[in-house]
ZALUMMAR-417651 format. One record per atom (N, C-alpha, C, O): residue in one letter; atom name; residue number from 1; z, x, y. Coordinates in nm, 4 decimals, padded with zeros to 6 digits. Each point is the difference from the previous one (the first is absolute). Layout:
N
<node rest="A" atom="CA" nr="NUM" Z="Z" X="X" Y="Y"/>
...
***
This chain:
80
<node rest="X" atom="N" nr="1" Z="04.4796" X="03.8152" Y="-09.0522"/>
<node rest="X" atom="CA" nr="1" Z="-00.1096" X="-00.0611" Y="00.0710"/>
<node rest="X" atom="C" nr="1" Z="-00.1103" X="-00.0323" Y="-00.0996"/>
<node rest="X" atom="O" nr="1" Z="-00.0344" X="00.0612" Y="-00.1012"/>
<node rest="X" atom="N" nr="2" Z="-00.0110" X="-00.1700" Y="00.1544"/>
<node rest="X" atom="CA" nr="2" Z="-00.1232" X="-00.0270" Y="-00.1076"/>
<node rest="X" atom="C" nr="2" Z="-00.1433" X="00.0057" Y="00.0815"/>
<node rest="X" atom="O" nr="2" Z="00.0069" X="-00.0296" Y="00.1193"/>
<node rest="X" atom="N" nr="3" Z="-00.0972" X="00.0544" Y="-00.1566"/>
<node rest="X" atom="CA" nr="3" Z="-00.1339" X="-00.0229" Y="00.0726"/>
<node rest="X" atom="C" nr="3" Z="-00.0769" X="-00.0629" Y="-00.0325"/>
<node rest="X" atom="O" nr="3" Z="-00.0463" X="00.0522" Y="-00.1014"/>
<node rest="X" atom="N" nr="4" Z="-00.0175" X="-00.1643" Y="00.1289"/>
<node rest="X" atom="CA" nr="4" Z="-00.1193" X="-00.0376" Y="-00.0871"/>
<node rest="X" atom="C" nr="4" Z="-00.0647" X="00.0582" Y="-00.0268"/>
<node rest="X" atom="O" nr="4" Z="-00.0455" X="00.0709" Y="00.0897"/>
<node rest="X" atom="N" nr="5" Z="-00.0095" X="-00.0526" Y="-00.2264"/>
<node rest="X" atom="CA" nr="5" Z="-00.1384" X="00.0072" Y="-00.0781"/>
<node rest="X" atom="C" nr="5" Z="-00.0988" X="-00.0594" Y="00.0845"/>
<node rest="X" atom="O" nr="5" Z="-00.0736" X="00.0977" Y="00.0141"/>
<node rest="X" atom="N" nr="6" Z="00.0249" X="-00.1812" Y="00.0460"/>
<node rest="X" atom="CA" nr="6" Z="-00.1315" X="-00.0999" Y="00.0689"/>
<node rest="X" atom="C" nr="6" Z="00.0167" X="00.1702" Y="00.1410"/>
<node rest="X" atom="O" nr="6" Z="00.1051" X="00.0394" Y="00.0505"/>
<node rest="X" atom="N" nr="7" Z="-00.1776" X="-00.0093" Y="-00.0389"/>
<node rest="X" atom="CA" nr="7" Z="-00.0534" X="00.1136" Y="00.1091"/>
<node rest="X" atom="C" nr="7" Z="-00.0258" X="-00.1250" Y="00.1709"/>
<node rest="X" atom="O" nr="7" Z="00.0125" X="00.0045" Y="00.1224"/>
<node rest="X" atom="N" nr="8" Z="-00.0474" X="-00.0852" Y="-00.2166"/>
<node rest="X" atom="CA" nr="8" Z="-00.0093" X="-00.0688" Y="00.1156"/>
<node rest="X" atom="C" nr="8" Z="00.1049" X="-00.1315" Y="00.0975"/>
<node rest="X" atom="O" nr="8" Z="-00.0042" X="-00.0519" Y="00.1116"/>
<node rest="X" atom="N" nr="9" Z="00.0851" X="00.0446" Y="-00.2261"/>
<node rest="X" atom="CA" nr="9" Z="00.1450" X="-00.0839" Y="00.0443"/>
<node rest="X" atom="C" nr="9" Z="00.0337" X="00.1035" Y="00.1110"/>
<node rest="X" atom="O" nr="9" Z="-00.0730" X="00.0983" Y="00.0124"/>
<node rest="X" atom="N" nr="10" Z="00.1949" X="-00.1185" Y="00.0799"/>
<node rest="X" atom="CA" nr="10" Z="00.0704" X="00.0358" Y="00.0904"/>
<node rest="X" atom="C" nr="10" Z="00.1399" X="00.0011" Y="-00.0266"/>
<node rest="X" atom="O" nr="10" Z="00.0583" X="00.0269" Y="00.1051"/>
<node rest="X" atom="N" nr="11" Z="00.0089" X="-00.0415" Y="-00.1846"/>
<node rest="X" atom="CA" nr="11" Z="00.0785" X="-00.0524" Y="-00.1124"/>
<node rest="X" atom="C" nr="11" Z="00.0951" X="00.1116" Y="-00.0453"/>
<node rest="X" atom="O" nr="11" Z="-00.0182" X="00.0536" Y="-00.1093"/>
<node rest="X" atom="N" nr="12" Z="00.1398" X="-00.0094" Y="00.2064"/>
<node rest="X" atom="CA" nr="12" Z="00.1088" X="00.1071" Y="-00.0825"/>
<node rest="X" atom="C" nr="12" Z="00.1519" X="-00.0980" Y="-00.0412"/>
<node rest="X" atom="O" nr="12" Z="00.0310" X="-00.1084" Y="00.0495"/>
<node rest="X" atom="N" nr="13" Z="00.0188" X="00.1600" Y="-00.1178"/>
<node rest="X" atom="CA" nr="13" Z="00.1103" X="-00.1235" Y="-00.1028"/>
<node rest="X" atom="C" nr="13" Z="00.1103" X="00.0594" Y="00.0449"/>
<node rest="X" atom="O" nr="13" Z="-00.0416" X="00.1144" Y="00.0182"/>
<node rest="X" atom="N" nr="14" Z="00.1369" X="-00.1142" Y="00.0074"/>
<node rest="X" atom="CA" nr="14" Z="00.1607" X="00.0677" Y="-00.0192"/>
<node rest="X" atom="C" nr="14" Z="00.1051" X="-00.0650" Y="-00.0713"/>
<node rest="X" atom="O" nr="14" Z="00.0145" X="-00.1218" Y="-00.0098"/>
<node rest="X" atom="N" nr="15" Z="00.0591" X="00.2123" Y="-00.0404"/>
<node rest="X" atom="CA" nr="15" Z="00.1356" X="-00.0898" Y="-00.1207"/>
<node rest="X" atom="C" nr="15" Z="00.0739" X="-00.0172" Y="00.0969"/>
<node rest="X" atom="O" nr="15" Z="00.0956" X="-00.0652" Y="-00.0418"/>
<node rest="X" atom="N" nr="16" Z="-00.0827" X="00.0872" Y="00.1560"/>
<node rest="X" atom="CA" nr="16" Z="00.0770" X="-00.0756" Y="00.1517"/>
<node rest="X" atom="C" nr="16" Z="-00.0378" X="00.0239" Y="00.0717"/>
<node rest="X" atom="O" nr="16" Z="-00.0868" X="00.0871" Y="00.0038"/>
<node rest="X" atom="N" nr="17" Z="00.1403" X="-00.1665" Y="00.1210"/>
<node rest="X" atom="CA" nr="17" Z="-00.0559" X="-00.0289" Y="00.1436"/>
<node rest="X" atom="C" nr="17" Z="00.0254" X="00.1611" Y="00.0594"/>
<node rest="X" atom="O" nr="17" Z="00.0999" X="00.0676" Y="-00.0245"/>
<node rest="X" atom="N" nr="18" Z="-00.1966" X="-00.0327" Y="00.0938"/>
<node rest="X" atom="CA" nr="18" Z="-00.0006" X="00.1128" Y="00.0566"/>
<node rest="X" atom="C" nr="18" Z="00.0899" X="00.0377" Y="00.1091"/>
<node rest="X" atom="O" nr="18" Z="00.0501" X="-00.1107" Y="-00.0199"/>
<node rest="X" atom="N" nr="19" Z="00.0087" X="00.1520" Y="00.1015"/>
<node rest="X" atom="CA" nr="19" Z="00.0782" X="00.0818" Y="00.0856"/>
<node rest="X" atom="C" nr="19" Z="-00.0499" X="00.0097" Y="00.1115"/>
<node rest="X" atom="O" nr="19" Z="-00.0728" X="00.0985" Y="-00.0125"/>
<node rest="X" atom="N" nr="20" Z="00.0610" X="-00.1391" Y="00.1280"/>
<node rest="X" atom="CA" nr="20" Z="-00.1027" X="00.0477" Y="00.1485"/>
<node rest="X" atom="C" nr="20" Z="-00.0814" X="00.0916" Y="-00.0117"/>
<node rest="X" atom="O" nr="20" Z="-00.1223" X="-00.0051" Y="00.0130"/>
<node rest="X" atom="N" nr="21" Z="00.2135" X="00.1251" Y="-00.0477"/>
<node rest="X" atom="CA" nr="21" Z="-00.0666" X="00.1526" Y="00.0130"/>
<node rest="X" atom="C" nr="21" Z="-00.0664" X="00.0204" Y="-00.1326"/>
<node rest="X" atom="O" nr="21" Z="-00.0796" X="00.0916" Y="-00.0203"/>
<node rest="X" atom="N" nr="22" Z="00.1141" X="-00.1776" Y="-00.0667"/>
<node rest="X" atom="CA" nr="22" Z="-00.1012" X="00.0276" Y="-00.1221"/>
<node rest="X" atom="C" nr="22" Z="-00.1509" X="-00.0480" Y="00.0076"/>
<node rest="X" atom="O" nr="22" Z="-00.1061" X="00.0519" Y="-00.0346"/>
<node rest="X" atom="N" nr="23" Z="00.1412" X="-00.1768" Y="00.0964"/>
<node rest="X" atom="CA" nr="23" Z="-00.1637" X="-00.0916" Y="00.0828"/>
<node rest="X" atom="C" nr="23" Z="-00.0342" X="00.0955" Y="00.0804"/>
<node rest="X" atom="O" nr="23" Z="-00.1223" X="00.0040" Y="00.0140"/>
<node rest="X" atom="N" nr="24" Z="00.1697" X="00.0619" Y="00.0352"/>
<node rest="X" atom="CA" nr="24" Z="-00.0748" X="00.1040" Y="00.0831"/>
<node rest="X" atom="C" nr="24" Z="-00.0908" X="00.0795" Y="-00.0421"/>
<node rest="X" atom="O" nr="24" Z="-00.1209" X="00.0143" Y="00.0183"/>
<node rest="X" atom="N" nr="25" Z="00.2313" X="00.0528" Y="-00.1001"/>
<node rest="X" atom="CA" nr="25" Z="-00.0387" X="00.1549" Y="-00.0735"/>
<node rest="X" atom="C" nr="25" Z="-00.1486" X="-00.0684" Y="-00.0805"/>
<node rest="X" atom="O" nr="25" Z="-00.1102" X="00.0513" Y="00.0195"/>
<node rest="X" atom="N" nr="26" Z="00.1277" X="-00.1619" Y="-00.1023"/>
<node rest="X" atom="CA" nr="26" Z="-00.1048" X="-00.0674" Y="-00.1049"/>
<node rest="X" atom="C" nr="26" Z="-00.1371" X="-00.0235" Y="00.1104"/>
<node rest="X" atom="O" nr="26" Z="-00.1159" X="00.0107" Y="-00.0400"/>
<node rest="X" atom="N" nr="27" Z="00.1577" X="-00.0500" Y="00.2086"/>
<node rest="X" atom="CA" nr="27" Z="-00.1230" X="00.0152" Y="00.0833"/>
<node rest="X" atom="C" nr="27" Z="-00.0827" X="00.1012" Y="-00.0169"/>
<node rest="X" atom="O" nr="27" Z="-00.1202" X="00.0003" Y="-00.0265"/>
<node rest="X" atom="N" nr="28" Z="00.2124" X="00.1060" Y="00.0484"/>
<node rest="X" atom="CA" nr="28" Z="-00.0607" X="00.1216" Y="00.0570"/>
<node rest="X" atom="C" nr="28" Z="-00.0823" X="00.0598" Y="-00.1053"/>
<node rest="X" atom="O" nr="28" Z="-00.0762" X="00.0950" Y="00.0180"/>
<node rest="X" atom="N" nr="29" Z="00.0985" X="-00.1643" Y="-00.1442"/>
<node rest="X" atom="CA" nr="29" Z="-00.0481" X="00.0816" Y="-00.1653"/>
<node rest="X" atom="C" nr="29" Z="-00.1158" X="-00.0755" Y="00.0157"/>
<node rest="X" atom="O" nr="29" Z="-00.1081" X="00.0589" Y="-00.0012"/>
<node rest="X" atom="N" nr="30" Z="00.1144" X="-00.2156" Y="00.0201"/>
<node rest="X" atom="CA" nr="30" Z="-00.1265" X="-00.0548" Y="00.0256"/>
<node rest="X" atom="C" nr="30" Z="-00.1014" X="00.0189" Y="00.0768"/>
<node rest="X" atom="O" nr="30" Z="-00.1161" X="-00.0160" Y="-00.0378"/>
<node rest="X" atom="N" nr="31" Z="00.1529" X="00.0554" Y="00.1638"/>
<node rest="X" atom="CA" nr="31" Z="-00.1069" X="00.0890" Y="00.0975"/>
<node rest="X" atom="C" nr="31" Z="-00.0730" X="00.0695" Y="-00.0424"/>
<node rest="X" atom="O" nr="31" Z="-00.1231" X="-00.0022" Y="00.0015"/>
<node rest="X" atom="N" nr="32" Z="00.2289" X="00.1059" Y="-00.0651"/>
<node rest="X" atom="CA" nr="32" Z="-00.0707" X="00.1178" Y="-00.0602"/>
<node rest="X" atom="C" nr="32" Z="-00.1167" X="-00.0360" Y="-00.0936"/>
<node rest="X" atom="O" nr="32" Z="-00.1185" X="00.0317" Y="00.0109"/>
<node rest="X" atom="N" nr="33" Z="00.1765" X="-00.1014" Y="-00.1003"/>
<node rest="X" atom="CA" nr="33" Z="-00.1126" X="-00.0281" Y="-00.1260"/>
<node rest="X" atom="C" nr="33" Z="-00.1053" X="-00.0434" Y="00.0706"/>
<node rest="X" atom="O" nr="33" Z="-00.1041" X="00.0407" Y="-00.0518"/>
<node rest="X" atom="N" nr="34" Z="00.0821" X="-00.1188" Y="00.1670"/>
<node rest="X" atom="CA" nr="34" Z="-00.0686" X="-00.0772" Y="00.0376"/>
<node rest="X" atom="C" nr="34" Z="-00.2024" X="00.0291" Y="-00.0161"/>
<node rest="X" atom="O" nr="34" Z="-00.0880" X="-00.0784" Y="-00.0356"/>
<node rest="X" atom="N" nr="35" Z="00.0794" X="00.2600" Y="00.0918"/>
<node rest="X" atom="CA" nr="35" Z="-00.1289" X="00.0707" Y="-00.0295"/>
<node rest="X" atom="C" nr="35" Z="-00.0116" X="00.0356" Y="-00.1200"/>
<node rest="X" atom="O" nr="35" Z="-00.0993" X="00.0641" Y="-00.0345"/>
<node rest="X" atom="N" nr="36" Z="00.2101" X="-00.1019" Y="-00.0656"/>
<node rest="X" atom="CA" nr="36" Z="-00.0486" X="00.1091" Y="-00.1116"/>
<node rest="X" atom="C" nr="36" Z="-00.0665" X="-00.1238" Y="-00.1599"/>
<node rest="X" atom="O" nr="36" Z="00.0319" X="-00.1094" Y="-00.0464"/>
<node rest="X" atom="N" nr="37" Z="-00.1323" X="00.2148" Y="00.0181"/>
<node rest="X" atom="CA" nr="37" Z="-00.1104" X="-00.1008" Y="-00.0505"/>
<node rest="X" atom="C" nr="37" Z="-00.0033" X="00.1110" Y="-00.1770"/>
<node rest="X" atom="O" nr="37" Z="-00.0280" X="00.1198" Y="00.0008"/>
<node rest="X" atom="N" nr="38" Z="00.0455" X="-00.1595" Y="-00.0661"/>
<node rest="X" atom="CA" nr="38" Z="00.0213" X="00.0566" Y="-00.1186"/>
<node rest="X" atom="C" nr="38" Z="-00.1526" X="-00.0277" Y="-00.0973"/>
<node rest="X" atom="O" nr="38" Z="-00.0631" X="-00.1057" Y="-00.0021"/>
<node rest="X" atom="N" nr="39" Z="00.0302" X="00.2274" Y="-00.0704"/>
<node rest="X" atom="CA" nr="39" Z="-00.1319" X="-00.0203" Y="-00.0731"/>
<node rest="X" atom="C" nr="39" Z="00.0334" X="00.0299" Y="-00.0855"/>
<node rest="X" atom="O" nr="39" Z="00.0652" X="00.1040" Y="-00.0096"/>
<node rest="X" atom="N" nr="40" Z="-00.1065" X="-00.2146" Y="-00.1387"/>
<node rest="X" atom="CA" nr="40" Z="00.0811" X="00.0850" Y="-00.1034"/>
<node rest="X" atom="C" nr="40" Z="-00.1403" X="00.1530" Y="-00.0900"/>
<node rest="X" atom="O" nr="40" Z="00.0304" X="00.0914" Y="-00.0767"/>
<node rest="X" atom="N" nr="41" Z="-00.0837" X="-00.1053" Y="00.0980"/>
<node rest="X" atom="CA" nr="41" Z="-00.1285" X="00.0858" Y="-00.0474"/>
<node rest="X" atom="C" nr="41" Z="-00.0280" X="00.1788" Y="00.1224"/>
<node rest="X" atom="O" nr="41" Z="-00.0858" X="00.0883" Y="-00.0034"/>
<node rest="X" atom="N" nr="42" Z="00.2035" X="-00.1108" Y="00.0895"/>
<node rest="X" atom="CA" nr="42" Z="00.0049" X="00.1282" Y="00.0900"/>
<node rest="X" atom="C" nr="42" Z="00.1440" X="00.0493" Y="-00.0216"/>
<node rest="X" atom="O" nr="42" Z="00.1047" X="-00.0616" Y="00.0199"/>
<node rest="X" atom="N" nr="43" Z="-00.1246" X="00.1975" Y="-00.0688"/>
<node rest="X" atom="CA" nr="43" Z="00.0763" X="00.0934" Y="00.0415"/>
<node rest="X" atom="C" nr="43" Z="00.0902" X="00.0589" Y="00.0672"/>
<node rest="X" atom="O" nr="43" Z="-00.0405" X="00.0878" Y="00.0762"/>
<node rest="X" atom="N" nr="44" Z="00.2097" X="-00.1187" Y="-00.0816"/>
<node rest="X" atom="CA" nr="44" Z="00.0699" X="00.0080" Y="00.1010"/>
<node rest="X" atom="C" nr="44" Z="00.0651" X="00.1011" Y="-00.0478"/>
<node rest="X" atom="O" nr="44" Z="-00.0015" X="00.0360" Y="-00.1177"/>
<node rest="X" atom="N" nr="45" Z="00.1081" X="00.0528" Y="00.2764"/>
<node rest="X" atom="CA" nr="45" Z="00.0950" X="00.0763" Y="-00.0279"/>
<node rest="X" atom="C" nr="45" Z="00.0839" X="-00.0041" Y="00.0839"/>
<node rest="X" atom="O" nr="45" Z="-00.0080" X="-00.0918" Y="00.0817"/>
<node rest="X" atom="N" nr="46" Z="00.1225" X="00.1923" Y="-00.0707"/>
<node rest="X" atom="CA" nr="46" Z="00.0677" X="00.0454" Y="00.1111"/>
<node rest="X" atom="C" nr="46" Z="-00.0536" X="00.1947" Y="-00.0104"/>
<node rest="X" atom="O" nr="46" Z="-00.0266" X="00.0871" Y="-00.0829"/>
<node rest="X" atom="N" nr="47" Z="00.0393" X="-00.1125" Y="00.2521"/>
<node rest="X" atom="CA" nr="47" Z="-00.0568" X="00.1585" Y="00.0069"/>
<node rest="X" atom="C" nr="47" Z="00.0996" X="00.0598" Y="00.0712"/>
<node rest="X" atom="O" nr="47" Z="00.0018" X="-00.0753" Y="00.0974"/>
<node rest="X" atom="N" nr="48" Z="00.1004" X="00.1743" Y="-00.0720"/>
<node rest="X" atom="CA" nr="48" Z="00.0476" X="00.0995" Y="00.0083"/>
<node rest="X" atom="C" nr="48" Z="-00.0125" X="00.1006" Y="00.1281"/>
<node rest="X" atom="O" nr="48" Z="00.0203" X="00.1184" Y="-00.0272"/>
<node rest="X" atom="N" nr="49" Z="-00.0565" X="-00.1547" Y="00.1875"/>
<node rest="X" atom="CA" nr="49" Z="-00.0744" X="00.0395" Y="00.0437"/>
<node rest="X" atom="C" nr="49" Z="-00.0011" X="00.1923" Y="-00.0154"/>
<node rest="X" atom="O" nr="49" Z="-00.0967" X="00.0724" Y="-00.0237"/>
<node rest="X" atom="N" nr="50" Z="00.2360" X="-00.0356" Y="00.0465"/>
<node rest="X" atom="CA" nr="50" Z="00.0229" X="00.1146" Y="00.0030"/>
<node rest="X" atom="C" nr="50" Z="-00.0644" X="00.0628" Y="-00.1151"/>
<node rest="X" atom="O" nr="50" Z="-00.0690" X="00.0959" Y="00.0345"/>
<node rest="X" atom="N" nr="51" Z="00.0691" X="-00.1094" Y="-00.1079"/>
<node rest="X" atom="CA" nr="51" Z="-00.0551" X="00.0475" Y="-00.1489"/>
<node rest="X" atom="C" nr="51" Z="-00.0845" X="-00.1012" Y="-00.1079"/>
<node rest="X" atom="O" nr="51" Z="00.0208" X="00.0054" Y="-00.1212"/>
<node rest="X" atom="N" nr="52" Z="-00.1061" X="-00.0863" Y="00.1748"/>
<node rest="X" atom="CA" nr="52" Z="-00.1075" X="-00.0714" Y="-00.0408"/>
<node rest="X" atom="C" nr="52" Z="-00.0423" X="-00.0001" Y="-00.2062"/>
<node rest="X" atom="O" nr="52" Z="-00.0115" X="-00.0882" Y="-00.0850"/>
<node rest="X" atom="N" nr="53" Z="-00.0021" X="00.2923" Y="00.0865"/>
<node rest="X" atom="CA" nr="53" Z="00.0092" X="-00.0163" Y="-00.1565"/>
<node rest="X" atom="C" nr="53" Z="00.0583" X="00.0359" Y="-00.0791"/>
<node rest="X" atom="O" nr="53" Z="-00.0367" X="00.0113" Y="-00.1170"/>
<node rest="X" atom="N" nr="54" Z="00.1633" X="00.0207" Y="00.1710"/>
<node rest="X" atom="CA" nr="54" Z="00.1459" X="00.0220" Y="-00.0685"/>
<node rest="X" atom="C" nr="54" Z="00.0800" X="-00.1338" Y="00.0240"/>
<node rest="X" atom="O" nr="54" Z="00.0976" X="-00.0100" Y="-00.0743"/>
<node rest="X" atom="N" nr="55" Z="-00.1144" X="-00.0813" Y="00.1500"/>
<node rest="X" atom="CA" nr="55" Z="00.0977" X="-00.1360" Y="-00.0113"/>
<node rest="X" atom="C" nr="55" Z="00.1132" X="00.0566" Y="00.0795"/>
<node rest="X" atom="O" nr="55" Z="00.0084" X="00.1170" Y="00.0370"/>
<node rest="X" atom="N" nr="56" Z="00.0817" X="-00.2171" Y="-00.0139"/>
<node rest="X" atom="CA" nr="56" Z="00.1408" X="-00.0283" Y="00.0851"/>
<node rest="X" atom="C" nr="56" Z="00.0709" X="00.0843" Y="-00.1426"/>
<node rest="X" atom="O" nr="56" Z="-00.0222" X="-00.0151" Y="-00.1202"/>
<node rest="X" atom="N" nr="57" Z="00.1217" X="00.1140" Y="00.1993"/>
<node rest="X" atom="CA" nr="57" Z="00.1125" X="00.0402" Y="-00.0940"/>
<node rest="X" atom="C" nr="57" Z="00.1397" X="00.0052" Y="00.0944"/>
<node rest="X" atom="O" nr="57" Z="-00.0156" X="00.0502" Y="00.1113"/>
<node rest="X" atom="N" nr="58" Z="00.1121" X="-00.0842" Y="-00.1360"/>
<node rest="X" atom="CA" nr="58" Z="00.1267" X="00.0263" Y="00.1020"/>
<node rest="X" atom="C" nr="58" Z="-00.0308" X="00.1598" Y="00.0192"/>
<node rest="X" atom="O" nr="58" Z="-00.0258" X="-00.0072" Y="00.1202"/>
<node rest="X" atom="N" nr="59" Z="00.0122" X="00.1242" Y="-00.1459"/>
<node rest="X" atom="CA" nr="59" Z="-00.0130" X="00.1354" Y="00.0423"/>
<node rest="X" atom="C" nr="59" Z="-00.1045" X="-00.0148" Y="00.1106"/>
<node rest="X" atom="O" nr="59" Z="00.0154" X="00.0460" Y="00.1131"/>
<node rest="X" atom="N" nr="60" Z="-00.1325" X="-00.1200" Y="-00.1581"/>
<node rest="X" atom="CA" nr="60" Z="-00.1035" X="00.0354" Y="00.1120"/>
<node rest="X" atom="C" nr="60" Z="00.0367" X="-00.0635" Y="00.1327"/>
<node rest="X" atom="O" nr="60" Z="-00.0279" X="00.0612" Y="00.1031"/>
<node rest="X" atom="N" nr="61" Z="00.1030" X="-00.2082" Y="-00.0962"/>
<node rest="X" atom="CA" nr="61" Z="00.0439" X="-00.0618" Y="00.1115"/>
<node rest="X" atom="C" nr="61" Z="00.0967" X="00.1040" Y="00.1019"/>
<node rest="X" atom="O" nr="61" Z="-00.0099" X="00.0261" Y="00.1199"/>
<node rest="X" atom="N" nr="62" Z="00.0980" X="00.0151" Y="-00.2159"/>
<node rest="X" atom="CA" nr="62" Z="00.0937" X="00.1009" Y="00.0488"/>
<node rest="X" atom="C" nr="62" Z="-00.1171" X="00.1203" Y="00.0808"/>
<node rest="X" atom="O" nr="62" Z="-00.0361" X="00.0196" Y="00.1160"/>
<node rest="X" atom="N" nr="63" Z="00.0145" X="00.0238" Y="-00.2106"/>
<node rest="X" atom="CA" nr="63" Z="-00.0972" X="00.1297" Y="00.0601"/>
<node rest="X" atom="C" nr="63" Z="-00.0935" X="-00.0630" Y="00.1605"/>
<node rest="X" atom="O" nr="63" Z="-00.0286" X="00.0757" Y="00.0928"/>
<node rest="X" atom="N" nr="64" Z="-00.0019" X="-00.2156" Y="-00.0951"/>
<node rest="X" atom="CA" nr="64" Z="-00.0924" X="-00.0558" Y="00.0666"/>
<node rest="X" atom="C" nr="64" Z="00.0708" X="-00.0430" Y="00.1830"/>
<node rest="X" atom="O" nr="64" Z="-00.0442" X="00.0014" Y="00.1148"/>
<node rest="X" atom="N" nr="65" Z="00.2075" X="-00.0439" Y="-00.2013"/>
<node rest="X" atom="CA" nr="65" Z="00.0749" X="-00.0196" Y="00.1297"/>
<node rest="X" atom="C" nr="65" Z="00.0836" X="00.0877" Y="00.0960"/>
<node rest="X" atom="O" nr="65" Z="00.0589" X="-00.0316" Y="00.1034"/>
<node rest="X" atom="N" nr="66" Z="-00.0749" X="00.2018" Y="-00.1936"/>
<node rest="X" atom="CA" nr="66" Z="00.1055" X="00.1005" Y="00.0354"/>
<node rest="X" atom="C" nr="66" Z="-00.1519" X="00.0978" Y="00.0451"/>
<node rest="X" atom="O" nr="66" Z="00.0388" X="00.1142" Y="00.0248"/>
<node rest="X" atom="N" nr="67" Z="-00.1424" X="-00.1211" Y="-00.0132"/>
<node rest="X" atom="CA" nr="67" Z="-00.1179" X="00.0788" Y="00.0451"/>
<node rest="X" atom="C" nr="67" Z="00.0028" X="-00.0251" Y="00.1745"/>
<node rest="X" atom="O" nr="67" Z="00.0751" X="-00.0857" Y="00.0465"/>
<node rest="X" atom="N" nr="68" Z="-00.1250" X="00.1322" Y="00.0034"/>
<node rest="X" atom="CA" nr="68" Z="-00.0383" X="00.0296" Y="00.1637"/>
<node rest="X" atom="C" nr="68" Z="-00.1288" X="-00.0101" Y="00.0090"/>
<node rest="X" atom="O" nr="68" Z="-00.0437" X="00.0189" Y="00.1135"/>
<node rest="X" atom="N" nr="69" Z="-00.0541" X="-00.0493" Y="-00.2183"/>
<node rest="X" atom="CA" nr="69" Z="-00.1263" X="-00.0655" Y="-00.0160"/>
<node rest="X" atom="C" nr="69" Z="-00.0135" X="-00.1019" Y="00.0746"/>
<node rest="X" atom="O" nr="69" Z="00.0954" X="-00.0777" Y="-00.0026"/>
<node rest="X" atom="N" nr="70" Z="-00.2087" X="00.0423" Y="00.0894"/>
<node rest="X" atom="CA" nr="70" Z="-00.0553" X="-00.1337" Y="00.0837"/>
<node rest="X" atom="C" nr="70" Z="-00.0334" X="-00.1159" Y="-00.1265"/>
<node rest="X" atom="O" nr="70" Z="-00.0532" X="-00.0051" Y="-00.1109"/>
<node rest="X" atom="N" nr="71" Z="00.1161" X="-00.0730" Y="00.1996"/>
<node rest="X" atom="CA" nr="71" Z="-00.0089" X="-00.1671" Y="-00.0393"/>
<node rest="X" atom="C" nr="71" Z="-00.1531" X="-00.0267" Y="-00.1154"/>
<node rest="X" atom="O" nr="71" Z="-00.0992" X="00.0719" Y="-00.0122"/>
<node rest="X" atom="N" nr="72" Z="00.1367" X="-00.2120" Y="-00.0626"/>
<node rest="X" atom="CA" nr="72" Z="-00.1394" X="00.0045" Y="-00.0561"/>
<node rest="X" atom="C" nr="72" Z="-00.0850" X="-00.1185" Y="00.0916"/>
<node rest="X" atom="O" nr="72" Z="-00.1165" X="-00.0333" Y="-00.0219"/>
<node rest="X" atom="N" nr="73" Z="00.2067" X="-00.0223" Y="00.1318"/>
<node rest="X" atom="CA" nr="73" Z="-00.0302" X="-00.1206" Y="00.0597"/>
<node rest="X" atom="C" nr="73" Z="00.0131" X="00.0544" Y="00.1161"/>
<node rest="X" atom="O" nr="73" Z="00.1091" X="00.0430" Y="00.0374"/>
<node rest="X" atom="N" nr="74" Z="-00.2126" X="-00.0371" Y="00.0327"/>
<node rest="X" atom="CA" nr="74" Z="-00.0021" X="00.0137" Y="00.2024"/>
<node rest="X" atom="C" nr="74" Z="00.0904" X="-00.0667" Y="00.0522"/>
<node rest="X" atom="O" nr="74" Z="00.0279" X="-00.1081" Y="-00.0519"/>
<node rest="X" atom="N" nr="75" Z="00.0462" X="00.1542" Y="00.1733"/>
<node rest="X" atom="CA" nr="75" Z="00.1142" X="-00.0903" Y="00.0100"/>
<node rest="X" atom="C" nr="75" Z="-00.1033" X="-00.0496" Y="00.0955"/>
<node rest="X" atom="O" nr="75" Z="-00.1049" X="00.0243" Y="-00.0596"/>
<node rest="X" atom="N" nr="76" Z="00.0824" X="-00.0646" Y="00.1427"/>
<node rest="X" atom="CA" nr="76" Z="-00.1334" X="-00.0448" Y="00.1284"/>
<node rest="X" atom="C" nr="76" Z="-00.0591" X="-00.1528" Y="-00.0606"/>
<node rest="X" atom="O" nr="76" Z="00.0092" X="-00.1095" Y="00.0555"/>
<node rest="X" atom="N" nr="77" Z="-00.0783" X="00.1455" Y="-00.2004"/>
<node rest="X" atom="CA" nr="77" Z="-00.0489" X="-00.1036" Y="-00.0795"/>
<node rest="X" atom="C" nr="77" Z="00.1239" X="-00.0904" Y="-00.0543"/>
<node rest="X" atom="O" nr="77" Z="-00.0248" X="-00.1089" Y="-00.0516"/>
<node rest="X" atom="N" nr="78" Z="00.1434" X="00.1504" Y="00.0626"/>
<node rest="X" atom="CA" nr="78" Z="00.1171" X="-00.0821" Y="-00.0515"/>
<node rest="X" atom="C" nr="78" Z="00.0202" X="-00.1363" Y="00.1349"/>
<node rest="X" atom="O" nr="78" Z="00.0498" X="-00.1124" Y="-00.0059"/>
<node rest="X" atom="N" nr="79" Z="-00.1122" X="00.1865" Y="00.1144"/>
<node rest="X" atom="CA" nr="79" Z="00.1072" X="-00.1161" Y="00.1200"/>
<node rest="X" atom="C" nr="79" Z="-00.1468" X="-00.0867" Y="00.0004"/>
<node rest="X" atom="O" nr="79" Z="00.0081" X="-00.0757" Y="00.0968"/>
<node rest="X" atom="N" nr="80" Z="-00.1596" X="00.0523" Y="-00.1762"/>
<node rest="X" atom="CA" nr="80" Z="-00.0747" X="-00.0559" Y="00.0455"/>
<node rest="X" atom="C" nr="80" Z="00.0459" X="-00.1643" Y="-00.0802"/>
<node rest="X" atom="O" nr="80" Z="-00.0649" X="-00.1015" Y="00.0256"/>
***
């Protein structure tokens, strides 16, 4: 896949014609992007929720999915 460089073209390239479900799937990526607004002078990460300043480790996921510990997400706030 290619992307334009111009931020402001609309403009994705393919070395072939796409597949139904590939036009799809390429929708649904576009949606997504759709809110997200990039600064290059701010500070980004990924955060970890379970362990914020230890980071994602396969042990901690494990430890995170085999616990009897409550959710980190309300299920109530999930159906809004």
């Amino acid at each position: 896949m290619i992307v334009s460089s111009n931020l402001w073209e609309d403009v994705w390239r393919w070395r072939r014609r796409l597949w139904a479900w590939e036009e799809e799937m390429v929708a649904e990526c576009r949606a997504l992007l759709l809110d997200v607004s990039l600064s290059p002078n701010v500070s980004d990460k990924w955060v970890w929720l379970p362990d914020p300043s230890g980071g994602y480790s396969v042990r901690g996921a494990y430890d995170f999915l085999t616990t009897k510990e409550a959710p980190l997400v309300d299920p109530v706030t999930e159906l809004v």
